[in-house]
N, C-alpha and C positions, 0 to 999 in steps of 0.2 A: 499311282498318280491320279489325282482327283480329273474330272471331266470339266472342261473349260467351257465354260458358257459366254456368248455374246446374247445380249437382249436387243431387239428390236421393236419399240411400241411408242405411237405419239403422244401417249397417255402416258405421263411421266409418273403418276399415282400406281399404275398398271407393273413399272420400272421398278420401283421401289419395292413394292410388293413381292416380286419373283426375285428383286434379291436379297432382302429378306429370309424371306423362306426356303431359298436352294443355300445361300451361306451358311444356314445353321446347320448343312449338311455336311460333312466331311469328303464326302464322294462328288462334292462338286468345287468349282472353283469359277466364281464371276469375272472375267475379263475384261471385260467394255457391254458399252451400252448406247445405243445410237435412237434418234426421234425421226428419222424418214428410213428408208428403203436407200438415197442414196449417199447418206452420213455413217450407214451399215458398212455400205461395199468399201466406201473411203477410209472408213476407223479398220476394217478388218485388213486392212494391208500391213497395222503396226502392233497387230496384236497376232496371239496362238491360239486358236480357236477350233476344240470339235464339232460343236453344234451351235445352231443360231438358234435363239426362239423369232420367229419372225411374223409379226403382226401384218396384216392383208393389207389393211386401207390404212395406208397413211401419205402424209403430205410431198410432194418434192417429186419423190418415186415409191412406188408403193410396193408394196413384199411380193404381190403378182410379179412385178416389172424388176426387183431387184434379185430372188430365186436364182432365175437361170444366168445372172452377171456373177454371183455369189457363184453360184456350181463351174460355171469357166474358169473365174480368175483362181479360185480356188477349192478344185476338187476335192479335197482330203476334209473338206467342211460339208457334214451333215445339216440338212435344213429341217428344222419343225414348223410348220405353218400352223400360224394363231388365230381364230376367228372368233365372234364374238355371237353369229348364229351358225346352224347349218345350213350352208347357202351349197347346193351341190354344184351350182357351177363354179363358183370359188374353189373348193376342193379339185375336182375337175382342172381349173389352171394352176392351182398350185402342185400339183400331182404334172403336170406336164410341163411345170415352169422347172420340176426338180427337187421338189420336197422330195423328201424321204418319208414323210408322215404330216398329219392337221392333229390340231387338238382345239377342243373347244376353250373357250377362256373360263366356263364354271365348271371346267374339267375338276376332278377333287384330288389332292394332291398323290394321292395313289399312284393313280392314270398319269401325272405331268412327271412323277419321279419316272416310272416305267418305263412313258413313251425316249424321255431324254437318255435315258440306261442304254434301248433298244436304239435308237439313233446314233449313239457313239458306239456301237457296238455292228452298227453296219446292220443291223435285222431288221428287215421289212416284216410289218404287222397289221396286218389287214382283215379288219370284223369279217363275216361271213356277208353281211349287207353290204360294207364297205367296196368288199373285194367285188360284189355281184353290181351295184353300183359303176362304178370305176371300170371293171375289165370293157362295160359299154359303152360308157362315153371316151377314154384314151384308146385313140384306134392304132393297129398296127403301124408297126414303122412301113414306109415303104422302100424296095429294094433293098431289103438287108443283106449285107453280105453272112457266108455259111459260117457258122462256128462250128469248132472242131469237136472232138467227142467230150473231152475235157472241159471244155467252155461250156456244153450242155449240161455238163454233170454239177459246174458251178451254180449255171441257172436254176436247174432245177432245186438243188440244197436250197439256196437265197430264196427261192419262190416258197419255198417250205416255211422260210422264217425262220431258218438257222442264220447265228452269226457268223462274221468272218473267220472267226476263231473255230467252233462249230463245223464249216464245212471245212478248214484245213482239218481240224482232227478226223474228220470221214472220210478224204481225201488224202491223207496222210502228206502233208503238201503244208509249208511254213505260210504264214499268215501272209506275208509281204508278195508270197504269190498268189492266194489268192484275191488280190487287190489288185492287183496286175490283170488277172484274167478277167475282174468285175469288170476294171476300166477296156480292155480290150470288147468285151460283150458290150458294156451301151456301145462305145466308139462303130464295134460293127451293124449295133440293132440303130444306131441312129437315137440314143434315146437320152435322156436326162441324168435319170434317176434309178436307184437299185427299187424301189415302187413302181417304174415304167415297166420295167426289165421283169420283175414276176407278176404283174397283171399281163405280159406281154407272153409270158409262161403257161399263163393260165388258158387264154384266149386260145393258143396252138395244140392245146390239152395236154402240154410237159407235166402240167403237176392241177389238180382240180380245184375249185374255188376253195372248200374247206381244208384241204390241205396248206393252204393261203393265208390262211388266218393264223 
């Protein structure tokens, strides 16, 4: 089954472009396509969608402000944030609004195949700068409640950059549970995103920044 993409960018030239070039791929499948932040949240309620591509600053409601409505209303949707510099405080809120991952917009088509593969695949992938970056500025949750030995055993695998698939086969444990345990781990870390959850890994020293990457 090909991976269903929604686009999100007020740059309609920006639109065309990504679907363009993820069409011609097999392994993808374009679903919709929206020009704010809150035309996204509205169109994804009648579509099936793995991952957003979803552009920062745009009109109405911007990808900052639409992320964490996106990750509520619909969990089971991975977010990729779009920017057009590297702005680390943007990063920074899209990492705490519930991305899963940023990608620059002269990313080379390598890096946007990759990152969207590793996104619908539930794998957190974070540069070594990235991760060292980020673990400083998104601060711990506060009062979390205890996960059990199991729920650490998940975090750690995900802090690694193993997929969902990945830590079930290491865990010997079906997929569908550990998507269970992911959502139980933010639920009790208080947190967004499987990117909060292993910088949040990394911070307590579950698993070390280059192990992160």
């Amino acid at each position: 089954m090909p991976i269903r993409i929604f686009i999100a960018d007020d740059h309609e030239v920006v639109r065309q472009g990504l679907k363009m070039f993820l069409s011609a791929d097999n392994a993808f499948e374009i679903v919709g396509e929206a020009s704010n932040g809150q035309e996204a949240v509205d169109l994804l309620a009648s579509v099936t969608a793995d991952v957003v591509l979803m552009d920062l600053l745009m009109p109405v409601l911007s990808g900052i402000e639409a992320i964490p409505i996106i990750r509520q209303k619909y969990p089971d949707i991975e977010v990729i944030a779009l920017t057009s510099v590297l702005d680390n405080g943007s990063v920074v809120k899209a990492v705490r609004a519930g991305a899963i991952g940023y990608l620059l917009k002269d990313a080379n088509s390598k890096e946007l195949i990759q990152s969207i593969k590793a996104a619908a695949a539930g794998q957190v992938q974070l540069s070594p700068k990235a991760a060292a970056l980020l673990v400083q500025e998104v601060h711990a949750p506060e009062s979390p409640e205890a996960l059990s030995a199991r729920e650490v055993d998940v975090l750690r695998l995900l802090a690694e950059g193993k997929s969902n698939r990945e830590i079930a086969e290491a865990l010997t444990l079906g997929e569908k549970t550990i998507k269970t345990h992911v959502s139980n781990i933010l639920s009790k870390l208080h947190l967004n995103s499987r990117t909060q959850a292993a910088l949040y890994a990394v911070r307590i020293g579950l698993v070390t920044e280059s192990r992160s990457s």
